[in-house]
C-alpha positions, 0 to 999 in steps of 0.5 A: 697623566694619560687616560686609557681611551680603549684596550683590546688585550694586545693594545692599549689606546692612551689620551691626555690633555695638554692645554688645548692639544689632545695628544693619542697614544697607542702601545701594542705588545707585538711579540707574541704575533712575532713569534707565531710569525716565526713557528709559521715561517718554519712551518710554512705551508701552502694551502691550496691556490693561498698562502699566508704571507704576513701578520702585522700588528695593528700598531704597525698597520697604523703607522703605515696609514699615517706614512701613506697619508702623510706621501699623499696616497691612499692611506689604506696600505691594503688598497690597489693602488698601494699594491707595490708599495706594500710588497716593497715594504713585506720583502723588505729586510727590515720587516722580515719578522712580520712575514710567515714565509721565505717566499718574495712577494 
């Protein structure tokens, strides 16, 4: 039976014990970031010199760390040197639901 560690409204942070293993779980509920990701990519608008490209879930967020950590880079996915991994991945098709706009980074 797990535990719940934290819960913040959209996400909900599990633990259990499994002899001498804690095993840590986290489950967001995405869809409404996604949603508002789509009525942003219809309605996209530039505000001065910025515009919003993106708004990722905290869970993805996540992973990416881990997915950085575990090539040996800085698992920060907003630093510098992760710069042209983190465009690669936003003007990836397979993230496409996590952008605000139509633009290529």
């Amino acid at each position: 039976m797990a535990d719940i560690l934290s819960h913040d409204g959209s996400s909900v942070t599990t633990y259990h014990k499994e002899g001498d293993k804690v095993h840590i779980k986290t489950t967001e509920d995405v869809s409404p970031i996604l949603a508002l990701n789509a009525i942003d990519r219809n309605h996209s608008e530039q505000r001065g010199s910025y515009r919003k490209v993106a708004s990722i879930p905290k869970t993805v967020w996540m992973m990416w760390r881990e997915q950085l950590k575990a090539q040996g880079k800085n698992p920060d996915p907003w630093h510098v040197e992760n710069r042209p991994w983190l465009m690669a991945t936003l003007n990836n098709r397979d993230w496409l639901k996590l952008r605000t706009n139509e633009d290529r980074l």
